[in-house]
C-alpha positions in Angstrom: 0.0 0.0 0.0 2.9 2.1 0.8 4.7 1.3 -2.2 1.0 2.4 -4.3 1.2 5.6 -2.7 4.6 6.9 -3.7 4.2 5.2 -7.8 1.2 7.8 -7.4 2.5 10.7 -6.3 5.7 10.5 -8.6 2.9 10.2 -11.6 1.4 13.1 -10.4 4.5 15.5 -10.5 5.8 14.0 -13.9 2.0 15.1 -15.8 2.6 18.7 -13.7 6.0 19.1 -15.2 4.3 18.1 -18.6 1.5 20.6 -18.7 2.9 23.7 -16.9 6.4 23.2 -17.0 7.1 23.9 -21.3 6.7 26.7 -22.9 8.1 26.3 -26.7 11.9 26.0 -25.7 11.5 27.5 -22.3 10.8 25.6 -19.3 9.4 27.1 -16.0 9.9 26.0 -12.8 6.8 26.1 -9.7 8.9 27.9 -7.9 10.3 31.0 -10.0 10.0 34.2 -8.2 10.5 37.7 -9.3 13.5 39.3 -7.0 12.7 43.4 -7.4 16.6 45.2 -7.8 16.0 49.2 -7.9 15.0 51.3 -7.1 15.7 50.5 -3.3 13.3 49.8 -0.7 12.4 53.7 0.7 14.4 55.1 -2.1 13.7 59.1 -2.9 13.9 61.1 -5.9 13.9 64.5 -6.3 12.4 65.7 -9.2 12.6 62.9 -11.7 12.2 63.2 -15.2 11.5 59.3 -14.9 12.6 56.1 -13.2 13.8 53.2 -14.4 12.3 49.9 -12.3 14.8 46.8 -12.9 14.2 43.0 -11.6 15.4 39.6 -12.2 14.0 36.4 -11.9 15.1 33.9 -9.8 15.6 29.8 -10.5 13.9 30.0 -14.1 13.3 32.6 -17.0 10.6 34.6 -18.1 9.4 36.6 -21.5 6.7 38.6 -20.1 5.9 40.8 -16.7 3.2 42.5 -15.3 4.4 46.1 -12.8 1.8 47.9 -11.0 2.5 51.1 -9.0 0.1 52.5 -6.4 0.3 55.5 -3.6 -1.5 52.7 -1.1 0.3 49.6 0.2 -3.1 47.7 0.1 -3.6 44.6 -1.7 -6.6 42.0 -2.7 -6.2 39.0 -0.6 -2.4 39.3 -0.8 -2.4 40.0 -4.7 -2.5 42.6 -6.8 -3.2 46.5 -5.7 -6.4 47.7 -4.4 -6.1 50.8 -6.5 -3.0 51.1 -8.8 -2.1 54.0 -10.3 -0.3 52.2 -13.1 0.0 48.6 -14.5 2.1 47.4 -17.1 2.4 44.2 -19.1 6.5 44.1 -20.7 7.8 41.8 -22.9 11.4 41.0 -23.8 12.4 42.4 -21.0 13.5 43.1 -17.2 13.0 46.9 -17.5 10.7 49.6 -17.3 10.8 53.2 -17.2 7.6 55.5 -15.8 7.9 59.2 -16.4 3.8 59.9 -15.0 4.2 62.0 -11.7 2.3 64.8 -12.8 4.7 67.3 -10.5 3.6 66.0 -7.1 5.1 65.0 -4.2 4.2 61.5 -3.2 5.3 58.0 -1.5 4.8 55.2 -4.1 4.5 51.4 -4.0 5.5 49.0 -6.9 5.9 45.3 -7.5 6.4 43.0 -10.2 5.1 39.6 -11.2 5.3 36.8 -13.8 2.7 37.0 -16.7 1.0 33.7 -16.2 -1.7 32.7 -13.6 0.7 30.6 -11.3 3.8 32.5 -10.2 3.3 35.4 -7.3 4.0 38.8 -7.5 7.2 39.8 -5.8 7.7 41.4 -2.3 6.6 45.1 -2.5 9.0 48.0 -2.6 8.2 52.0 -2.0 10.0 55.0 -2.9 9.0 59.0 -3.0 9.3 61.4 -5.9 9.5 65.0 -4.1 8.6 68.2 -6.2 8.6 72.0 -5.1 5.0 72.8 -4.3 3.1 74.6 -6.8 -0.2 76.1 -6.6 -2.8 76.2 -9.4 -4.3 79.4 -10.1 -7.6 79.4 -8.4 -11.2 79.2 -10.5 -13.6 81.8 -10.5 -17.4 81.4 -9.8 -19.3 84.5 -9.1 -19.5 87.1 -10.7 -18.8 84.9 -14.2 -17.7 86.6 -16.9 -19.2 89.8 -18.5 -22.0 89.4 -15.6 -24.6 92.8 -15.2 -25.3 93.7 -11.9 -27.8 96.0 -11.4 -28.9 98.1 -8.4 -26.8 96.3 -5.9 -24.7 98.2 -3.5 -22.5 95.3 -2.8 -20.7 92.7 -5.5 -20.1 89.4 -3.6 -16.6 87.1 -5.5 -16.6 83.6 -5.0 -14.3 81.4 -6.6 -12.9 77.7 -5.9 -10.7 77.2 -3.2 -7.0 75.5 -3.7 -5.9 72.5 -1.6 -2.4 73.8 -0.1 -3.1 77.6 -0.3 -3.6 79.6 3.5 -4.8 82.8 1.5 -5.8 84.3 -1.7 -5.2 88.0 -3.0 -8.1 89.4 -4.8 -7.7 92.7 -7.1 -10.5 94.6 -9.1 -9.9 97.0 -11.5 -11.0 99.6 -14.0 -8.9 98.2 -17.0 -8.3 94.1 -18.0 -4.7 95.0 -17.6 -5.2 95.6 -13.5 -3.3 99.0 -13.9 -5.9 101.0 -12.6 -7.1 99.1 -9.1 -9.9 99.6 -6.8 -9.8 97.2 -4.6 -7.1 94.5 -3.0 -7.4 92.2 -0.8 -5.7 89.5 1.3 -7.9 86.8 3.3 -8.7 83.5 4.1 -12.0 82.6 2.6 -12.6 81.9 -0.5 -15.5 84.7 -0.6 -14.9 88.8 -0.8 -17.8 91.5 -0.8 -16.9 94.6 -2.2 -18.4 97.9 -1.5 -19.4 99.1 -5.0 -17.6 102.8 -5.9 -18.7 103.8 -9.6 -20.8 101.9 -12.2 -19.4 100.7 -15.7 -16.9 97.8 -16.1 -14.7 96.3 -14.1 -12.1 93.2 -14.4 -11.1 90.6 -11.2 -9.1 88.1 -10.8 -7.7 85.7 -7.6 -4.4 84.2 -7.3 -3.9 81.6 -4.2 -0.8 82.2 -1.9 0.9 79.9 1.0 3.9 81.2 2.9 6.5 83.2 -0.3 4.5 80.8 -2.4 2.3 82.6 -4.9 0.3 80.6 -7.9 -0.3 82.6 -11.3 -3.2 85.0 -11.2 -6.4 83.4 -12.9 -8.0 84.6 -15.8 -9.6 88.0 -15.1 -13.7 88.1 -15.2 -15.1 91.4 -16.1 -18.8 92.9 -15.0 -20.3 95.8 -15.1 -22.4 98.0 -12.5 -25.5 99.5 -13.2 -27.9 101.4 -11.2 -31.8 103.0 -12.4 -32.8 106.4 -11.6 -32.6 106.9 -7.7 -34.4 110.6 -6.3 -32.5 110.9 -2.9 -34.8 111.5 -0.3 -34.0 112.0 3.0 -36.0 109.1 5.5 -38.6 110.5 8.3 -37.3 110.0 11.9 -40.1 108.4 13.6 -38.3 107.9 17.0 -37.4 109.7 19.0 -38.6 112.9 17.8 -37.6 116.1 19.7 -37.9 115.6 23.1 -36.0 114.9 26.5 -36.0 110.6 27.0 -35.8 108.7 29.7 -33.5 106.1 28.7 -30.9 103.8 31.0 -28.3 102.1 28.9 -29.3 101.9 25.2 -32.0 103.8 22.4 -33.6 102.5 19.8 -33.5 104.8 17.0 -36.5 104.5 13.8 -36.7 105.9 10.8 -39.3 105.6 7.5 -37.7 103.4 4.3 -36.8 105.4 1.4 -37.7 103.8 -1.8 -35.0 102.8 -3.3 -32.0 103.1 -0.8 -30.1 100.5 -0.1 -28.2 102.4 3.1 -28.9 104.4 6.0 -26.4 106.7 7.5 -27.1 107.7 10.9 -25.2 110.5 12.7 -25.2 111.2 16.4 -23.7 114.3 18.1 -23.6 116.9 21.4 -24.4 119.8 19.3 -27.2 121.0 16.9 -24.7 121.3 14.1 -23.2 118.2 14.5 -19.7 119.3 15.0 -18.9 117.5 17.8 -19.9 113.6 16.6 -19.9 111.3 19.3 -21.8 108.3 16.7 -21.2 108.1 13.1 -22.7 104.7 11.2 -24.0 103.0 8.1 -26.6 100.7 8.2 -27.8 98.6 5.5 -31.2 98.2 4.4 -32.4 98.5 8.3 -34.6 100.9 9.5 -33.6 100.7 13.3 -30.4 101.0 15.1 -29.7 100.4 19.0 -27.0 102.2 20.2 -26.0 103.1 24.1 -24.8 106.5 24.6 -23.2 108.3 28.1 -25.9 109.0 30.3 -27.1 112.8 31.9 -26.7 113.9 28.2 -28.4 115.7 25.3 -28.0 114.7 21.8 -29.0 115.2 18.5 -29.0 112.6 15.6 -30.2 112.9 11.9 -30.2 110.1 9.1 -29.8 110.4 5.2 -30.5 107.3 2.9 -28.1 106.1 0.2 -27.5 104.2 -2.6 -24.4 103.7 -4.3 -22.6 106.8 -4.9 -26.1 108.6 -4.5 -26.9 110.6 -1.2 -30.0 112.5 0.1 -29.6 115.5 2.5 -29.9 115.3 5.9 -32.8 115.2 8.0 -33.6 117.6 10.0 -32.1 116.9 13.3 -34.0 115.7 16.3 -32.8 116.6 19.7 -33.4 114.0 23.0 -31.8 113.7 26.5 -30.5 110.4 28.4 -31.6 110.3 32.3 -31.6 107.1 34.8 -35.0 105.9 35.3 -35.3 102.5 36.5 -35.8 102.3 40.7 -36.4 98.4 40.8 -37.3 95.0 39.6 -39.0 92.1 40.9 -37.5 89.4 39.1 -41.0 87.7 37.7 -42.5 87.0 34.2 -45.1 89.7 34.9 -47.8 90.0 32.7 -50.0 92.7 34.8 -50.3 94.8 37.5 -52.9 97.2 39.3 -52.1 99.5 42.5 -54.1 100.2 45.4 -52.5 103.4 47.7 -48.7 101.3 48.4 -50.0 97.8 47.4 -49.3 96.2 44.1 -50.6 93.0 42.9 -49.2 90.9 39.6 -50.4 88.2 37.8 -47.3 86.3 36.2 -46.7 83.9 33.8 -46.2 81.4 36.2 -49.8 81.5 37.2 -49.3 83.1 40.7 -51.2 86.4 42.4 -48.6 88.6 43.9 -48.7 91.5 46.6 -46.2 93.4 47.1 -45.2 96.8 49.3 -44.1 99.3 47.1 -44.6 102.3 50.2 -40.8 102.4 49.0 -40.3 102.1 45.4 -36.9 101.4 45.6 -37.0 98.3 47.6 -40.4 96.5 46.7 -41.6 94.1 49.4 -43.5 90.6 48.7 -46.5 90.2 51.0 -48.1 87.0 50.0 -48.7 85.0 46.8 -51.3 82.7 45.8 -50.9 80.1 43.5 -53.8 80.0 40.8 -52.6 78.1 38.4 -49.7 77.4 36.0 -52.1 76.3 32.9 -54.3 79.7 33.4 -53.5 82.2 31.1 -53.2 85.4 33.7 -53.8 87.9 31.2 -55.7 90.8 32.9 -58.0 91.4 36.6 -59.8 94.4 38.1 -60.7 95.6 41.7 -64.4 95.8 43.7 -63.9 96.6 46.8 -62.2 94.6 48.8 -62.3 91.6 45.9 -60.1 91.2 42.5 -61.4 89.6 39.7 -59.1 87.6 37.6 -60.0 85.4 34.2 -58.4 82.9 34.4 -58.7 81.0 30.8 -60.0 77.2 30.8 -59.3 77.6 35.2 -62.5 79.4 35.6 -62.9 82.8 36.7 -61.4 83.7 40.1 -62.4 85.8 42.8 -59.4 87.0 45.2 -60.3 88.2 49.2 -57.4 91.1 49.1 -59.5 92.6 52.7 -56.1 91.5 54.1 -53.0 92.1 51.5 -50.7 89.9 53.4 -53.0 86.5 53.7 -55.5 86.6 50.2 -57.8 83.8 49.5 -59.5 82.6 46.2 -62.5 81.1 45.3 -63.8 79.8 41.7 -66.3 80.3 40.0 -67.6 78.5 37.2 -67.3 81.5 34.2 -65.2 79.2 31.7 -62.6 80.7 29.3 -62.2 84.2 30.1 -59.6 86.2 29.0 -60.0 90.1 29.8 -61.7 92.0 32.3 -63.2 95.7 33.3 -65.5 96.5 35.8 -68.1 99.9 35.9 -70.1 100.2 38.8 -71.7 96.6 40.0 -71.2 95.2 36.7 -68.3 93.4 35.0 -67.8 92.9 31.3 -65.7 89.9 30.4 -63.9 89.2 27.3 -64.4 85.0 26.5 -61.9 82.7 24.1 -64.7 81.6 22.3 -65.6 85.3 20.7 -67.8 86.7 23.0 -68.5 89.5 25.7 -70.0 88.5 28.8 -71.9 90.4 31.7 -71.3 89.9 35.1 -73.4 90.8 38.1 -70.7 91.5 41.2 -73.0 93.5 43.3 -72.3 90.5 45.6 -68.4 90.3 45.4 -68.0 87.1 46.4 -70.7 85.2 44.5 -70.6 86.6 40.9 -73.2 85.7 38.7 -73.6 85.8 34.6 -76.2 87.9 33.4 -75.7 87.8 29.4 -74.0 87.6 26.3 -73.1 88.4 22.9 -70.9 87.5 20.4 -68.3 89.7 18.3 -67.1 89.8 14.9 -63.2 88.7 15.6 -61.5 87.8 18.6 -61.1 90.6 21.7 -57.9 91.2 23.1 -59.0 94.2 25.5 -61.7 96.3 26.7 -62.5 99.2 28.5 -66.2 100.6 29.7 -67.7 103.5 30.6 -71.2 105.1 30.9 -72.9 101.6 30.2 -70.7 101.2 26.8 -67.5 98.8 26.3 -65.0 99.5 23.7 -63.4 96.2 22.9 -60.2 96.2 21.2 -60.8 93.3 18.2 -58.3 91.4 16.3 -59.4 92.0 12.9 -62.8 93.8 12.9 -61.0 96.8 14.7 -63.1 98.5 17.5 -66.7 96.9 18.5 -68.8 99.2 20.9 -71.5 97.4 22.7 -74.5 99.1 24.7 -74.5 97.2 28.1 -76.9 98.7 30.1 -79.3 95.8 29.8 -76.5 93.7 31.3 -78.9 90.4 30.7 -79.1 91.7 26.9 -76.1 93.6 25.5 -75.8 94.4 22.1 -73.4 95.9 19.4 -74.0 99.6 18.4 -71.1 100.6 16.1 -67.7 99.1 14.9 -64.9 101.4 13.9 -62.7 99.7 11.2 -58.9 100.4 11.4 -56.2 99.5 8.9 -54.3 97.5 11.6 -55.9 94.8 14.2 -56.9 96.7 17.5 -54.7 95.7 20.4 -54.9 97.5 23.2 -57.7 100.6 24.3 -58.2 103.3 26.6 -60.5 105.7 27.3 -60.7 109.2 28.8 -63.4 111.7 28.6 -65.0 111.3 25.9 -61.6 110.1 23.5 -61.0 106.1 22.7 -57.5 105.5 22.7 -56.8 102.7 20.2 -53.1 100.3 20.1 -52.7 98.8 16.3 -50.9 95.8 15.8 -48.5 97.7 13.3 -47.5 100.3 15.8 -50.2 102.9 15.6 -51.9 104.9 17.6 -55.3 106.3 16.3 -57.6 108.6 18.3 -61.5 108.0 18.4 -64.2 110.3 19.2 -67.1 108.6 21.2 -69.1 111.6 22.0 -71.9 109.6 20.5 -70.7 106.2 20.4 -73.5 105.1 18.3 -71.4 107.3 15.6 -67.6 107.4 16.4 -64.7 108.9 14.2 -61.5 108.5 14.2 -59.8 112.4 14.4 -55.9 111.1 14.2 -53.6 108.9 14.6 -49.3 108.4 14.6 -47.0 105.9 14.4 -45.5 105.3 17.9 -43.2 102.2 16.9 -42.5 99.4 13.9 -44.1 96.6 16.5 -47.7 95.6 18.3 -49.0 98.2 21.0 -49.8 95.8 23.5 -51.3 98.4 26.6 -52.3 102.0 26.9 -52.2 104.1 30.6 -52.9 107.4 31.5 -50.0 109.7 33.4 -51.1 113.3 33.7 -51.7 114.7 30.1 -49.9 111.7 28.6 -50.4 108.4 27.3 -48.1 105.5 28.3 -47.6 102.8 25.6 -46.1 99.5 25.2 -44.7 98.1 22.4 -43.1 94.4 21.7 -40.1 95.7 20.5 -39.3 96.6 23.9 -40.2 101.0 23.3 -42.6 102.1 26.2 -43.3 105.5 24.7 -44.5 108.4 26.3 -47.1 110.1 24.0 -49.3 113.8 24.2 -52.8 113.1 24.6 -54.0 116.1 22.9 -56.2 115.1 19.9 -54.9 118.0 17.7 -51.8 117.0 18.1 -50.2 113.5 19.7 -46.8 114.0 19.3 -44.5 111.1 20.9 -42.5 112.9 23.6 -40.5 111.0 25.6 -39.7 106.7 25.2 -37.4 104.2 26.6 -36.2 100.7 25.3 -34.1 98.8 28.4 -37.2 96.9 29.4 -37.5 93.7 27.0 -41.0 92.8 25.2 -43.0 95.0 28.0 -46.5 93.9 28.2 -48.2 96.0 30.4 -48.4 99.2 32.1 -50.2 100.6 35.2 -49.2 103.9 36.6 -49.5 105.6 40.4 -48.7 109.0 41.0 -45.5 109.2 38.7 -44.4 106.0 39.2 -45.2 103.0 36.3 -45.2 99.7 36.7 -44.4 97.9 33.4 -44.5 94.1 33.2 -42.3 92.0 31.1 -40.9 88.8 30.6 -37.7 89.9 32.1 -39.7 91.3 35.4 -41.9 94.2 36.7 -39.8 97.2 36.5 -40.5 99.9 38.7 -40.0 103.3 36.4 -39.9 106.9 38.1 -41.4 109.0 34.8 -40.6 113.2 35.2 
């Protein structure tokens, strides 16, 4: 059996020699392997023209080879590369000589291998070709080439960014030849905006950089600047306007748009001819600016509007004065407040009912607090006697004891979805979420009951009553007066449309004071409220009037831009006379003696007003 086995095995090798042993008058051998000779493992070369790969083969011969070069050691299951760069099949020879490098530094791998499916390739060999880096001239995007732009104040360049470059110098010029420059610049990005000076044509062109190393400007793009017909008017200065303000750290100024302008520049200064600048800047497109000036001072600003190499005149200039204002804040989300002598009570957004001390304004003290509830929307509440009357949303309508400031209690009552509150004599008219004005009988305080109803046009967001009317402020149908002296059947009289929604309202004497939600405030008269008329009306601000309140021959507004502006309440003439802006997204104001109390997100600031 032994003797079987070996007779087989020499068989075997004599029909392997036959078949892949003979090769016309060449015989190969299993075990021929390709030994690589140059260049050397790890070899470098500096700037070849070409190199020249040489290997023998050992215990045989061999007509034809197969070389493949790649930057990546990797290999297939031990074979060939992953991803060559180069593969070659030579005949005749034990040579070969590869000139592709393309001028860039790199580590290369090569081997070699018999051409036939049996033998290996050899062991694998790397080298490096270095080159001096060189940087392509960077491609150009925006604007392209012989681009128009028209009416723009600004040209933005963009262009392709280069692998090895740190920076990039940009140049623009009157001429293709870049002999008569208007602009150059060094940075970073691949991106540049450029200030536009003139109109007509211009060239540009990029070239990338890195350390003393500069690549070849690109080709230059031209484009040209254009610019229609522009009448430069000077803007409106809506705020402030010529008075003394009671500001604390910054003012907002406002101004109307100029068709057409593309810039605003806005000069501030400590005398009325502007010699003495203390603020000099150009906005774009905006028609606002914050800016904090020193306090205890008296300033005058103007604004002219711009575009291009166009200017309007100035303005005529506005003076207004910066004072210290604020005395305290009690650090709540307040959303409203109402004073009785030295008590104050809040409603915040937290759903809680405050009282607080305010005998010294300076140094507010809390009293008590009562915790209505954090889903009730605590939007407004009124005072009867010895009893306040808060809507509280889907919580029901609450009735607050205050007969002792320091320990209130509540009861409910089942008045669902109430939003807005004002109270004449025994009666209270409430505004409902569901589009509707209620009547309330309080002439027992603390067992209010409903009386009737009616419905109106939009949505109510305030109200205000007086001789058995309510004037309710409505979102989208503008003013809605209602005759309420059947409190068990009111009904709707008059509406006054407005060409914003109606906010916020206020009444005195016989004027409705009415809040727009586009900033506006328009004066109604309701001599005859079965025939109002609106008599005027100003812009206070650029934002929502969200409350109105009375101090001494002024009106008090709030805006939700975060201007409370103090505004004349003479019909003839409401001029806005006084404003600050350091209370953010106030909400609502009450006022004693010369003292407000505005609620905000940020807290219920304490404001002395002279």
């Amino acid at each position: 059996m032994k003797n079987s086995a070996i007779i087989v095995k020499a068989i075997f090798a004599i029909i392997m020699t036959v078949i892949i042993g003979c090769e016309g008058d060449k015989f190969y051998k299993p075990n021929m392997s390709v030994l690589l000779e140059s260049p050397e493992d790890n070899a470098v070369f500096e700037e070849p023209d070409s190199i020249i790969f040489v290997w023998h083969v050992e215990n045989g011969e061999a007509d034809e080879f197969v070389i493949e070069i790649s930057t990546s050691p990797d290999t297939i299951n031990g074979g060939g590369f992953r991803d060559p760069v180069h593969w070659k099949t030579i005949s005749g020879e034990n040579r070969y000589v590869w000139k592709n490098f393309q001028g860039v530094s790199e580590v290369y791998y090569w081997h070699v291998k018999i051409s036939d499916a049996i033998h290996g390739w050899s062991k694998i060999r790397s080298f490096r070709v270095e080159f001096p880096l060189q940087l392509p001239p960077p491609d150009l995007i925006l604007p392209s080439d012989r681009y128009t732009i028209v009416d723009s104040d600004t040209v933005r360049f963009v262009w392709h960014s280069i692998q090895e470059a740190t920076e990039y110098e940009i140049q623009i010029s009157r001429n293709q030849a870049f002999s008569q420059l208007v602009a150059s610049e060094t940075l970073s990005d691949t991106e540049f905006s450029w200030a536009v000076t003139d109109t007509g044509w211009f060239w540009w062109r990029v070239r990338a950089m890195t350390g003393s190393l500069s690549s070849d400007w690109s080709n230059g793009y031209s484009f040209k600047v254009e610019f229609t017909e522009f009448v430069a008017l000077p803007p409106r200065l809506i705020f402030p306007i010529d008075t003394a303000l009671f500001f604390q750290t910054s003012i907002r100024f406002v101004w109307s748009s100029v068709e057409g302008a593309s810039r605003y520049r806005l000069q501030v200064s400590t005398d009325s001819c502007f010699s003495e600048l203390v603020h000099d800047t150009v906005i774009a497109h905006d028609t606002m600016y914050i800016w904090t000036p020193p306090q205890n001072e008296t300033f005058w600003w103007r604004v002219k509007s711009m575009k291009s190499r166009f200017e309007s005149r100035w303005s005529e200039p506005v003076k207004f004065s910066m004072t210290p204002y604020i005395l305290s804040t009690i650090p709540i989300r307040a959303n409203f407040s109402l004073t009785d002598g030295n008590i104050l009570f809040v409603l915040d957004d937290d759903g809680w009912f405050r009282v607080y001390d305010i005998s010294s304004p300076n140094n507010p003290v809390e009293l008590s607090r009562l915790a209505l509830g954090s889903s009730c929307q605590l939007k407004s509440m009124a005072k009867l006697q010895n009893f306040i009357f808060v809507p509280a949303g889907i919580c029901g309508f609450k009735v607050v004891d205050v007969s002792d400031p320091s320990s209130p209690t509540v009861s409910t009552v089942n008045i669902d979805h109430t939003r807005y509150i004002a109270i004449e004599s025994d009666y209270g008219c409430v505004l409902t979420t569901h589009s509707k004005l209620q009547v309330i009988d309080l002439s027992e305080p603390s067992n209010p009951t409903f009386c009737g109803e009616v419905s109106i046009p939009q949505r109510g967001s305030q109200l205000v009553v007086k001789n058995n009317t309510a004037y309710i402020a409505d979102i989208g149908a503008g003013v809605v007066i209602l005759d309420v002296s059947d409190p068990a059947n009111p009904g709707t009289i008059a509406t006054v449309e407005l060409s914003g929604s109606a906010l916020s309202v206020a009444i005195r004497n016989s004027l409705l004071f009415v809040g727009a939600e586009d900033g506006t405030l328009y004066i109604v008269d309701v001599s005859s409220p079965q025939n109002p008329s609106v008599i005027n009306s100003i812009p206070v601000t650029n934002s929502p009037i969200t409350s109105i309140s009375f101090w001494e021959n002024y009106l008090l507004l709030s805006a939700s831009d975060g201007v409370v502006a103090l505004v004349s309440s003479d019909p003839t003439s409401p001029n806005l006379v006084g404003a600050f802006t350091d209370v953010h997204s106030p909400i609502h104001i009450s006022v004693k003696d010369s003292i407000a109390m505005i609620s905000s997100v940020d807290g219920l600031s304490l404001v002395k007003l002279k």
